[in-house]
MARMAR-408954 format. One record per residue (C-alpha): residue in three letters; z, x, y. Coordinates in steps of 0.001 Angstrom, whole numbers. Each point is the difference from the previous one (the first is absolute). Layout:
MARMAR-408954
REC / resn / z / x / y
REC / ALA / Z / X / Y
...
***
This chain:
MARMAR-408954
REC / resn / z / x / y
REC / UNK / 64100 / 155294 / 78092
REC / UNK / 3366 / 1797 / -563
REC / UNK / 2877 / -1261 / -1016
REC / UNK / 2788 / -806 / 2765
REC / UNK / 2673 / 2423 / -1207
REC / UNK / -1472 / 1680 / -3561
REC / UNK / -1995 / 2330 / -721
REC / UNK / -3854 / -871 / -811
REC / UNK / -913 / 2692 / -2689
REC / UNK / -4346 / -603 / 106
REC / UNK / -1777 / 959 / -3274
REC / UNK / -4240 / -436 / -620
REC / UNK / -3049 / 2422 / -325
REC / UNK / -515 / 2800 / 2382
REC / UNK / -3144 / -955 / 995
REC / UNK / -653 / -3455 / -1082
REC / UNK / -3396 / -614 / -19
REC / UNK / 511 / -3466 / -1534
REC / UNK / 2426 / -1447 / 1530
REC / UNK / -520 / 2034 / 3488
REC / UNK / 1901 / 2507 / 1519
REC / UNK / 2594 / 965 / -2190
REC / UNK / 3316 / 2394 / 548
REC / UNK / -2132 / 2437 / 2091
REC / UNK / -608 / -2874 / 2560
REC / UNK / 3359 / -26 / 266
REC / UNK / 801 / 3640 / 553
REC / UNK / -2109 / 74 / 2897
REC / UNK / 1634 / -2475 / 1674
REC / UNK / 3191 / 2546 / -117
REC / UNK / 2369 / -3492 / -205
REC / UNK / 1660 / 879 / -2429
REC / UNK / 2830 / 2554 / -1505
REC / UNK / -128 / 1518 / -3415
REC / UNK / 3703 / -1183 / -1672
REC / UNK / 2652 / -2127 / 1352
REC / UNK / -1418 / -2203 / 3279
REC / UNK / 1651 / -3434 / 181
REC / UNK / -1785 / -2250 / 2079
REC / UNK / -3044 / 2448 / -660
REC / UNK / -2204 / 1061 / -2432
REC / UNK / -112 / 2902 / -2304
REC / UNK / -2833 / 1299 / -1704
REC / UNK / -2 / 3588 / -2289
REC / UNK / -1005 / 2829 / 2393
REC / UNK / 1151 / 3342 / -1801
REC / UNK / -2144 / 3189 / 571
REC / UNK / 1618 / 1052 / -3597
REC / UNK / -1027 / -3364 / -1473
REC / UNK / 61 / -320 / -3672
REC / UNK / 475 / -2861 / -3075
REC / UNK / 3686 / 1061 / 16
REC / UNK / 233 / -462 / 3722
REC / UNK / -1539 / -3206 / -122
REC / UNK / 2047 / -1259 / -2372
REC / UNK / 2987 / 1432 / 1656
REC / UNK / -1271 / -1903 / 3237
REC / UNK / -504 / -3108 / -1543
REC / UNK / 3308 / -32 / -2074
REC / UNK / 1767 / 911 / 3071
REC / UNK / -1745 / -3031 / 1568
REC / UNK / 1173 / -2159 / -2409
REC / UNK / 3561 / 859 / -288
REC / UNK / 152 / -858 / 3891
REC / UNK / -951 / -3353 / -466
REC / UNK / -3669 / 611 / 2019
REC / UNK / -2213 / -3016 / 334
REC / UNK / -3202 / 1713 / -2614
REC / UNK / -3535 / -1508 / 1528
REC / UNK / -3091 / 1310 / -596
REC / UNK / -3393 / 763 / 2019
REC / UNK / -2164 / -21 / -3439
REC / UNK / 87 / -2920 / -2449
REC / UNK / 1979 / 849 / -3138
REC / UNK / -1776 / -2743 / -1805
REC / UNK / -3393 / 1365 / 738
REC / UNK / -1296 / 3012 / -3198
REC / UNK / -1575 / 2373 / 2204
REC / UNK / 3165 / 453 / 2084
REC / UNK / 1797 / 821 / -2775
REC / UNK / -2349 / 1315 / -2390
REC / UNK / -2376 / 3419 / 1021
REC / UNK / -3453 / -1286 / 174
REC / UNK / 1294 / -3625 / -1072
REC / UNK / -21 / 1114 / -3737
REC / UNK / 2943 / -2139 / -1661
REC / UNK / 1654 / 2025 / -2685
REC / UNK / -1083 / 3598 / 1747
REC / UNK / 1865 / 1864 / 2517
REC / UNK / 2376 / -1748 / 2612
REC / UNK / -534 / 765 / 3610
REC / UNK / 3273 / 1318 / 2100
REC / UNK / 337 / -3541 / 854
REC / UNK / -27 / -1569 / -3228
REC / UNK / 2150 / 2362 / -924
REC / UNK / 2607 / -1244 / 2867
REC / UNK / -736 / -3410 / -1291
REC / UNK / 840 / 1121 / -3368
REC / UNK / 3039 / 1474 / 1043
REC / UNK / 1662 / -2745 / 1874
REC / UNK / -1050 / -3166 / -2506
REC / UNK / 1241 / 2303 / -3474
REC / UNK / 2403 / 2011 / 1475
REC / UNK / 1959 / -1097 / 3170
REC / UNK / -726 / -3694 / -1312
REC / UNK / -2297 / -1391 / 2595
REC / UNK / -2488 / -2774 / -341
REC / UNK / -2907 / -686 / 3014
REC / UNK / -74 / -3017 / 1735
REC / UNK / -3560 / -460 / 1276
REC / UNK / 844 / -2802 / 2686
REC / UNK / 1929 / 2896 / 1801
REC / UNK / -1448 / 3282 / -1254
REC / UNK / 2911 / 816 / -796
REC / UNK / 2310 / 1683 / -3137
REC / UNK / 3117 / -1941 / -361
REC / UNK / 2703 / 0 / -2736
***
């Protein structure tokens, strides 16, 4: 569910296998803008997607004041590690979950799947 009046920024896996669906689910429904949206959601659609978009995207969600939930579970090591290998290489998300907890100064609340500060 949105939020009444914010934005709801939406973070997980692509294609989340484990937890189902994933952000792709969600593009398909077309519900959704990519930036600013309050009352709606906003997910990263950018044809000239890169890391330094995404971050850019994410920042830019943060400085707003979005509501940050997720589709994947953060808490989970093969959404945020590739093949589940703690230590190895992070996935895009984990990387967005890396980002917001050591940068923008987010922590997850798992009763809301949600980043708050």
């Amino acid at each position: 569910m949105a939020h009444q009046k914010k934005t709801t920024t939406l973070l997980g896996r692509i294609d989340d296998k484990l937890d189902g669906g994933g952000t792709q689910t969600l593009k398909d429904t077309q519900l959704f803008k990519h930036g600013e949206n309050p009352g709606g959601f906003n997910i990263i659609d950018d044809p000239n997607w890169d890391w330094e978009r995404n971050v850019e995207w994410l920042t830019e969600a943060a400085e707003r004041g979005d509501v940050i939930r997720v589709v994947s579970d953060p808490l989970k090591n093969s959404n945020i590690w590739v093949n589940g290998v703690v230590g190895g290489q992070k996935t895009i998300f984990g990387q967005e979950v890396q980002l917001l907890e050591e940068v923008l100064g987010y922590t997850y609340d798992a009763t809301i799947f949600t980043f708050v500060k």
